[in-house]
N, C-alpha and C positions, 0 to 999 in steps of 0.2 A: 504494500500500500504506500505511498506516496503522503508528503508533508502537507498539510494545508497552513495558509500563512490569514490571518483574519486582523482588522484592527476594530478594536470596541470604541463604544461611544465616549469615554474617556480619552481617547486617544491613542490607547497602548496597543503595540503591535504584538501579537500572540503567532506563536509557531507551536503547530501543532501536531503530533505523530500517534499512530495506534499505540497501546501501552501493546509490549509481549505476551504474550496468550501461553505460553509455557512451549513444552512438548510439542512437536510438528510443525505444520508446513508455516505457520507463521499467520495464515492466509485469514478471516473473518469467515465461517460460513451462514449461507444467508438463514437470515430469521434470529442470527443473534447479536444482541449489542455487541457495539464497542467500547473500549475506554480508550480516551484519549490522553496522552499526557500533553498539556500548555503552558508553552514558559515566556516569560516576556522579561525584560532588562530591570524594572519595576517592582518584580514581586520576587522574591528572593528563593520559592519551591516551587516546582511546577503543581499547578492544580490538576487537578484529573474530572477530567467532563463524561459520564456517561451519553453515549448515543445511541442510535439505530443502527443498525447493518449498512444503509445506503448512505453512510454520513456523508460521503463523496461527494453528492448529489445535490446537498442541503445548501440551501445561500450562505454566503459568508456573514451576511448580517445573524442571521438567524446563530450561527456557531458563535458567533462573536456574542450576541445577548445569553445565549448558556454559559456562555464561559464567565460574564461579567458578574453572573448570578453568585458566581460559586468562587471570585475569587478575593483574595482581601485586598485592602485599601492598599492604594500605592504607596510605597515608602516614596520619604523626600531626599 
């Protein structure tokens, strides 16, 4: 699976990758979540956003508001 790069309405830029699934091929099969881990310059631990199988597919706005949900205050 591939990075996705999102900015939230705070301004912060999030990169974002599947977390590791353990054992085998790596791959997500359909019908089950993912986890994504997201780290931005900002926040000092990556947060981890639960999604859908097709997060691929989902707007960037839309990953960017779940991410913003779950993540803490930006350090100064």
């Amino acid at each position: 699976m591939k990075d996705c790069i999102v900015t939230d309405s705070a301004g912060r830029t999030w990169t974002c990758v599947p977390a590791p699934l353990g054992a085998g091929d790596g791959s997500a099969r359909q019908g089950q979540d993912v986890v994504l881990s997201c780290t931005t310059a900002s926040v000092s631990a990556p947060v981890a956003v639960k999604v859908g199988w097709q997060w691929e597919t989902m707007s960037a706005n839309g990953l960017a508001r779940l991410i913003n949900q779950v993540s803490p205050v930006p350090r100064q």
